[in-house]
C-alpha positions in Angstrom: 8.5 -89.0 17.4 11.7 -89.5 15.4 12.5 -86.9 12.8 12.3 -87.7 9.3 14.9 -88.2 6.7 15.1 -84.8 5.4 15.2 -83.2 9.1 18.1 -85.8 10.1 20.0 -84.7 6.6 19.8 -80.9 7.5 22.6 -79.4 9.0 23.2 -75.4 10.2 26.4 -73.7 9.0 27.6 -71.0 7.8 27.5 -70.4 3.4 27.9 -67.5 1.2 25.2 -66.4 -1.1 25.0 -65.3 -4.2 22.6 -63.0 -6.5 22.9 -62.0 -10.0 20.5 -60.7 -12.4 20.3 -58.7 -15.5 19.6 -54.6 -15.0 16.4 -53.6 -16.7 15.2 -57.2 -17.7 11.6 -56.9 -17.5 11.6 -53.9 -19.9 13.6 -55.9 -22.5 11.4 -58.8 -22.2 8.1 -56.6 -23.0 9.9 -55.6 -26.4 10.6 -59.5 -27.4 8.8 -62.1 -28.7 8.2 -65.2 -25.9 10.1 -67.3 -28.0 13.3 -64.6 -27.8 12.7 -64.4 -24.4 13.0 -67.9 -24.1 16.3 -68.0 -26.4 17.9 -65.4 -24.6 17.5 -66.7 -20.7 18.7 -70.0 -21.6 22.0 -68.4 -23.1 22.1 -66.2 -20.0 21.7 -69.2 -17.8 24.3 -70.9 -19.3 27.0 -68.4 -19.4 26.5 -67.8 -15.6 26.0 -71.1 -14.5 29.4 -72.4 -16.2 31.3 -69.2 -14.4 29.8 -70.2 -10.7 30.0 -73.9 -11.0 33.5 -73.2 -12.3 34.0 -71.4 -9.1 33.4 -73.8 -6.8 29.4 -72.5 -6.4 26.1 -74.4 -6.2 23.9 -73.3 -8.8 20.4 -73.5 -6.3 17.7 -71.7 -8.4 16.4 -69.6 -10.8 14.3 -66.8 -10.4 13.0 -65.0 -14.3 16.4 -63.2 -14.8 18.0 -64.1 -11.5 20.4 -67.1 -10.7 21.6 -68.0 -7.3 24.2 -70.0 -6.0 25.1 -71.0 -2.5 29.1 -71.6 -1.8 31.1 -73.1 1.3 28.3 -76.2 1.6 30.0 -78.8 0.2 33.3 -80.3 1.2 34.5 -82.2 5.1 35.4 -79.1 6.3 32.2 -77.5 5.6 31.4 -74.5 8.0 34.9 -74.2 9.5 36.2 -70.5 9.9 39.1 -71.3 7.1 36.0 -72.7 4.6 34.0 -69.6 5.7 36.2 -67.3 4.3 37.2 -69.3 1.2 33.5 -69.3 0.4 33.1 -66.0 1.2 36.2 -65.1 -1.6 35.0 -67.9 -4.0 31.5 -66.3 -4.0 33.1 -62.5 -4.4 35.2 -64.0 -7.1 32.8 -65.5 -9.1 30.9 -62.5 -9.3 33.5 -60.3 -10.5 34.3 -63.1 -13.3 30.6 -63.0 -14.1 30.8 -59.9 -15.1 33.8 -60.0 -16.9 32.5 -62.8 -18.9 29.6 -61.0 -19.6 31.0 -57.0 -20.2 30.4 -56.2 -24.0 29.0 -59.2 -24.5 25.3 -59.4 -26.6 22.1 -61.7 -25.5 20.6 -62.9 -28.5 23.0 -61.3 -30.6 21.7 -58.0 -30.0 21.0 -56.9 -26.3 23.8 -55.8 -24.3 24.3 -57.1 -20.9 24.8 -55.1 -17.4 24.1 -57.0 -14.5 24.0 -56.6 -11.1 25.4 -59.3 -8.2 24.8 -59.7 -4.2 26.3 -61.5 -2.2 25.9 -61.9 1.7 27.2 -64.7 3.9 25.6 -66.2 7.4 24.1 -69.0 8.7 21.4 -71.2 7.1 19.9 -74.7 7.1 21.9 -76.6 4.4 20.3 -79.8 3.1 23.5 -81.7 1.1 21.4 -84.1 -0.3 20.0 -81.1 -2.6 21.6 -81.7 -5.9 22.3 -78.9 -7.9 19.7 -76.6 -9.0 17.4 -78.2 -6.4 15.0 -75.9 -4.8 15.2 -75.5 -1.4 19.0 -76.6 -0.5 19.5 -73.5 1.7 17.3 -71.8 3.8 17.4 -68.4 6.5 17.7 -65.0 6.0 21.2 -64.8 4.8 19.1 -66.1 1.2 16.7 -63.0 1.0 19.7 -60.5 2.9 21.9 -61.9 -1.0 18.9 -60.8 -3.0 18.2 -57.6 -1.5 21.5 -56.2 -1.5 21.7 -57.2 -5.7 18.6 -55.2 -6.2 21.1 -52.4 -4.4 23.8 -52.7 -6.4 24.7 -50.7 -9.0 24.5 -51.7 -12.6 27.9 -54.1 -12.9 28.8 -54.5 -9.6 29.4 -57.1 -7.1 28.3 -55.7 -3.7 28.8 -58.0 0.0 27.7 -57.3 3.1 29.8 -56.8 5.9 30.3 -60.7 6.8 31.6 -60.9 3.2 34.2 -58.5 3.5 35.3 -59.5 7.0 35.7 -63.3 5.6 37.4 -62.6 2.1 39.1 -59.5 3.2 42.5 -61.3 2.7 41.4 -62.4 -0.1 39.5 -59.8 -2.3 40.3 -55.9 -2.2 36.7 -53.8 -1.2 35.6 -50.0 -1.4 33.0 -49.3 1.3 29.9 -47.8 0.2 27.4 -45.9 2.1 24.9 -48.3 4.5 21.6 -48.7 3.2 18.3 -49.5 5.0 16.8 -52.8 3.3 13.5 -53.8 3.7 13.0 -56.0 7.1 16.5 -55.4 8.7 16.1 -53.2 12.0 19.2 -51.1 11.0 20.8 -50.0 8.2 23.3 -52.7 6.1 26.9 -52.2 5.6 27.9 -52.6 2.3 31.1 -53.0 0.2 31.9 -53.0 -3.7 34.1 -56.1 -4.5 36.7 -54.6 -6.9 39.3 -57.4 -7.7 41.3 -60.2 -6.1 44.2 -59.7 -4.1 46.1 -62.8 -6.5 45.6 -64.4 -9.3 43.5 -67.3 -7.8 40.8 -68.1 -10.4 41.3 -69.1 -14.0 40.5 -66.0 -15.6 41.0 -67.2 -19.1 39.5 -70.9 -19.3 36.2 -69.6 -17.4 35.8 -66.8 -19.6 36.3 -68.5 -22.3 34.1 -71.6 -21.7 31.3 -68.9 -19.7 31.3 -66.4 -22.9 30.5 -69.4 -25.6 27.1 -69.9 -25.1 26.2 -66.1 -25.8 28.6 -65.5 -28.8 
C-alpha cells in the first residue's frame, strides 16, 4: 500500500524547541474577568510571537499561557550539523530577547510579566507543509523534553538541555545548573542557563521595539 501524502511529506531531522510561558498565570487569570483574560493573552501572544518569528522560529502552537516554536526546519540545508547548531543558537537567542522584550513590561497595563523559557533540541518528524501556527508540524520527544525543562526553569530564565548547549556553545555563553530528574526520562537531565550571546548577532533594538508594542 503506498503511503499517503502527509507520510511522503514527513521528514526526520534534527530541530530546536522552544517553550515559554508566563510564571504564576493561572492564579492571575482566577483574579480577571474572561474578557481581561482574553485581552491580556492576545497582547502576550503577540509580543512573543513577533520576537520568535523575528528570530528565525516557527511559531507551532499555543497552549493557555504557553507559545512554542520549533527552529532549524525550514531552509535546503535543513538538519545539517552547521543548521543544527544555528538553530540551536537562534532558539537560545530568541529566548533571552523574549525576555528582554518583556522585563518591566505590564499585560493589560497592569500585571507585570516574568516568564519562564525551555528549550531542548533532538530529532523529530518535521512536516514542512505545516504552515505556521499549524498543529502538529513537529513531533517526538524532543517537543515534551522543551516543555518540561520550562516548567524547571526559574522565573526569567532561558534553560537548554545538554544538546542545546553542545550545538550553540560557540555561539551563546551557558552557566550549568544542577541535573534534574523530569518526569519519563530514565536519568536525570543536564541543564544549562542561557546567559547572553557571545556577539552581537540579533537585532536587539528593532525586535524589541516592534515585540514590546503590542503590550505598551
Amino acid at each position: 500500500m503506498s503511503a499517503g501524502p502527509t507520510e511522503v511529506m514527513c521528514r526526520r531531522q534534527t530541530v530546536t524547541i522552544l517553550f515559554v510561558d508566563i510564571v504564576g498565570f493561572t492564579t492571575l487569570v482566577d483574579e480577571l474577568d474572561c474578557a481581561d483574560v482574553h485581552d491580556l493573552q492576545r497582547e502576550y501572544f503577540a509580543a512573543v510571537s513577533a520576537v520568535l518569528r523575528a528570530a528565525g522560529g516557527i511559531v507551532e502552537k499555543f497552549i493557555g499561557d504557553a507559545v512554542m516554536a520549533v527552529f532549524g526546519t525550514a531552509g535546503p540545508d535543513a538538519g545539517t550539523p552547521p543548521e543544527v547548531a544555528n538553530a540551536a543558537a537562534a532558539a537560545a537567542r530568541a529566548g533571552l530577547l523574549v525576555q528582554e522584550a518583556l522585563r518591566g513590561r505590564l499585560l493589560a497595563g497592569r500585571h507585570p510579566i516574568k516568564t519562564r523559557v525551555g528549550l531542548a533540541t533532538g530529532d523529530a518528524m518535521v512536516d514542512p507543509a505545516a504552515q505556521d501556527g499549524g498543529y502538529g508540524m513537529v513531533s517526538g520527544s524532543v517537543v515534551a523534553t522543551a516543555s518540561r525543562l520550562q516548567a524547571y526553569a526559574p522565573h526569567d530564565t532561558v534553560v537548554v538541555c545538554a544538546a542545546t548547549q553542545q550545538a550553540s556553545a560557540e555561539a551563546v555563553a551557558y552557566q550549568e545548573l544542577p541535573p534534574v530528574s523530569v518526569h519519563g526520562k530514565r536519568a536525570p537531565v543536564e541543564l544549562w542557563r542561557a546567559l547572553h550571546p557571545r556577539a552581537a548577532t540579533f537585532r536587539d533594538d528593532v525586535v524589541t521595539q516592534r515585540a514590546l508594542h503590542p503590550c505598551r
